[in-house]
C-alpha positions in Angstrom: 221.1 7.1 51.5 222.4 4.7 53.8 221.1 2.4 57.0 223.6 1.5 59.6 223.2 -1.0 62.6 225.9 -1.5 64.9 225.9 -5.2 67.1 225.4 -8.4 65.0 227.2 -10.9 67.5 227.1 -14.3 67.5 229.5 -16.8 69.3 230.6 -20.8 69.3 229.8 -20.6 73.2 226.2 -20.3 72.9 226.0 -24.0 71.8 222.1 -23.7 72.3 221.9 -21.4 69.8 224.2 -23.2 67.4 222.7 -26.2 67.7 218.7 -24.9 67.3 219.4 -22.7 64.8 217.7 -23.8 61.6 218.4 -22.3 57.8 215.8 -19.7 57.1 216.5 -19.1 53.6 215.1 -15.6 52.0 215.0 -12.4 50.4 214.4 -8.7 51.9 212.2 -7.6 49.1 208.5 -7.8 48.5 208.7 -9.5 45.1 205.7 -7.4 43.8 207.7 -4.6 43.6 211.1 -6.6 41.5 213.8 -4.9 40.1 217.1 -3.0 42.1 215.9 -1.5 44.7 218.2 -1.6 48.0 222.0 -2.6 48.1 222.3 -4.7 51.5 225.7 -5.0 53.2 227.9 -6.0 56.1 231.5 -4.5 57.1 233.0 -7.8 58.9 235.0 -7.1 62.2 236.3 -10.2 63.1 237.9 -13.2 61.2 235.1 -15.4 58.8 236.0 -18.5 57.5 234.1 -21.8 56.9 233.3 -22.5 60.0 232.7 -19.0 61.9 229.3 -18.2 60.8 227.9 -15.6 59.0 226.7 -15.1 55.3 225.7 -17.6 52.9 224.2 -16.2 49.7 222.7 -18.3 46.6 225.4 -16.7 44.4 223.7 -14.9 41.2 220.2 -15.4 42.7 218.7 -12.2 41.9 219.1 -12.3 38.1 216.7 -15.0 38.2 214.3 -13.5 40.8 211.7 -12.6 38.5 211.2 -15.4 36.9 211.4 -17.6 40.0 208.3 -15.5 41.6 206.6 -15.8 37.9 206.8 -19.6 38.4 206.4 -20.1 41.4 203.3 -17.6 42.0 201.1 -20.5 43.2 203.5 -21.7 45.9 202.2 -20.9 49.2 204.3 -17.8 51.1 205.6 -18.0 54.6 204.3 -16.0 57.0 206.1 -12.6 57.5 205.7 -9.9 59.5 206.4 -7.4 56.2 205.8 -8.0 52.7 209.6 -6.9 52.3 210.5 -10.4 53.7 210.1 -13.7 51.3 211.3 -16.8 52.9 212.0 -20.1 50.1 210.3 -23.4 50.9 211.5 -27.1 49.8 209.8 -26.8 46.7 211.4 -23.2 45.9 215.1 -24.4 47.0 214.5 -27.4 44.4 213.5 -24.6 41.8 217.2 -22.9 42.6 218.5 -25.8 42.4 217.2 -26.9 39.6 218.3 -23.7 37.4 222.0 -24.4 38.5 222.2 -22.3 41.5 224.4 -22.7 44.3 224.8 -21.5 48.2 228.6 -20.2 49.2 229.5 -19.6 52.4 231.0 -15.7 51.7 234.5 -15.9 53.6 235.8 -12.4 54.9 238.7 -10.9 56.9 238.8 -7.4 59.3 237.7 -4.8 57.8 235.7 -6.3 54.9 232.6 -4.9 52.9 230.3 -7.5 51.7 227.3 -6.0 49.5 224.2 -7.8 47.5 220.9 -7.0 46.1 218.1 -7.3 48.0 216.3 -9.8 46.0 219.1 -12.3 46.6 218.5 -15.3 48.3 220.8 -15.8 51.7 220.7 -16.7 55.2 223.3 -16.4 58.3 224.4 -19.4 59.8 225.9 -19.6 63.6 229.9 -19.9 64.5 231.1 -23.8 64.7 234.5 -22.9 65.7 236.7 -20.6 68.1 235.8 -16.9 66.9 232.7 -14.5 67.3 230.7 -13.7 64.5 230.8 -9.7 64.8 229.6 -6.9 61.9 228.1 -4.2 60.7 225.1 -4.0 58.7 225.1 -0.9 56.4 222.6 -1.1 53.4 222.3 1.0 50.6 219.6 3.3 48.4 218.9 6.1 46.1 217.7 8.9 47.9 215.5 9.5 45.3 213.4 6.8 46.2 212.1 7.5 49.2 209.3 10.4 49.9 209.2 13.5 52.1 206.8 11.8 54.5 210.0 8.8 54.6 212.8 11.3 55.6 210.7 12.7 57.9 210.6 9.5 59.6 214.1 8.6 59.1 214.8 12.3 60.8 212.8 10.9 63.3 214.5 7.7 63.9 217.6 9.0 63.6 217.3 11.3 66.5 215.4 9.4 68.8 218.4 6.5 68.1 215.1 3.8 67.3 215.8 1.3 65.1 214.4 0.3 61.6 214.8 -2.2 59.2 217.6 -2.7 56.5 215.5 -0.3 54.1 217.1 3.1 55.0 213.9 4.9 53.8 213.0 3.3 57.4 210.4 1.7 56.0 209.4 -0.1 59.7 210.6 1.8 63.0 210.3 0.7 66.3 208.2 2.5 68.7 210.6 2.7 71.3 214.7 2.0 71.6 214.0 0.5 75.4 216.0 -2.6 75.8 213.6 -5.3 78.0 214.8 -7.6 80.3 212.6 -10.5 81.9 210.1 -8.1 81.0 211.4 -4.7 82.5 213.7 -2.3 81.0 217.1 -3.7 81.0 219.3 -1.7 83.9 222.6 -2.0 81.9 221.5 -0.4 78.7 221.5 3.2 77.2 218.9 5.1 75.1 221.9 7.5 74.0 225.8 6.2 72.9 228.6 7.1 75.6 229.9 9.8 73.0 227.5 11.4 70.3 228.4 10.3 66.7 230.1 13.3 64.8 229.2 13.4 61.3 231.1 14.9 58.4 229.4 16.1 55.8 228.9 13.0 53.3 228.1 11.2 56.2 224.9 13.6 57.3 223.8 13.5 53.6 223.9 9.4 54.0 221.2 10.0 56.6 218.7 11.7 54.3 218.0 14.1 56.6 219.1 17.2 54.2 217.1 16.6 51.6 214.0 16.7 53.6 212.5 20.4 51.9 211.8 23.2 53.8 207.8 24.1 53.7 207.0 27.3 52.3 
């Protein structure tokens, strides 16, 4: 089952941006609930190299998630909207650090799929030099691991075009796909694409949608 979101941009022109934007170092899974669970991704679109933003993972960080929420279960948390959101303080980048790990700046070309688990640590940092950061997200799950009452939802989603979170059991969904502007709906955007989306077959089982069952 698979999550799609089409329209992470981020340019060198926006120096305001650049030059506010802080690290916020995390993972996108509750870490009561550890092991494989979601395979997160990005297909890249335009060139990344060191200095055009984009990924920066703690490179092997989830084999060692468990034990860093083990001992560090006395650390205060972050404050996050969803308990599928950890963010690392000082004191649990030391503990990375201190076990040998390291953050890599993942460098990509066109066309390229990046995928990680969910309980690794990463961030996104903002282009420095001349090109756009532009990509893909599309995320990855069994299908077995999401209910009835979650495809429903997805269903729902899906058709209505509102958006969700990386999970692609749609775990959050927004209550409306309404673009605001200055506090009124934004005149320039679209509730529904210029040309509907024609699936293939693999593609409409990446949905979930046929493996919702038929009531009796």
């Amino acid at each position: 089952m698979c999550y799609l979101y089409i329209g992470v941009v981020t340019s060198p022109k926006r120096k305001r941006l650049t030059e506010s934007s802080k690290p916020w170092p995390h993972q996108d899974q509750d870490p009561e609930s550890p092991g494989f669970r979601c395979l997160q991704g990005l297909v890249n679109l335009n060139p990344g190299g060191p200095d055009d933003g984009g990924l920066i993972v703690c490179k092997g960080g989830h084999k060692f998630s468990e034990q860093f929420h083990r001992e560090m279960a006395d650390e205060p948390r972050i404050p996050a909207w969803t308990k599928e959101w950890f963010g690392f303080t000082e004191n649990g980048m030391k503990w990375l650090k201190d076990h040998g790990l390291e953050w890599e700046k993942v460098c990509v070309e066109p066309g390229d799929l990046i995928v990680w688990d969910s309980r690794t640590p990463h961030y996104n940092v903002p282009p420095t030099g001349k090109n756009d950061r532009l990509a893909v997200y599309t995320c990855y799950m069994p299908v077995a691991d999401a209910s009835q009452e979650d495809l429903i939802k997805k269903k729902e989603a899906f058709e209505k075009r509102l958006g969700t979170t990386h999970w692609p059991n749609a775990q959050h969904v927004a209550p409306t796909n309404v673009a605001m502007r200055d506090g009124a709906p934004c005149p320039k955007a679209r509730e529904v694409p210029v040309e509907e989306p024609v699936l293939g077959e693999r593609a409409f089982r990446l949905t979930g949608i046929p493996y919702i069952k038929q009531e009796a």
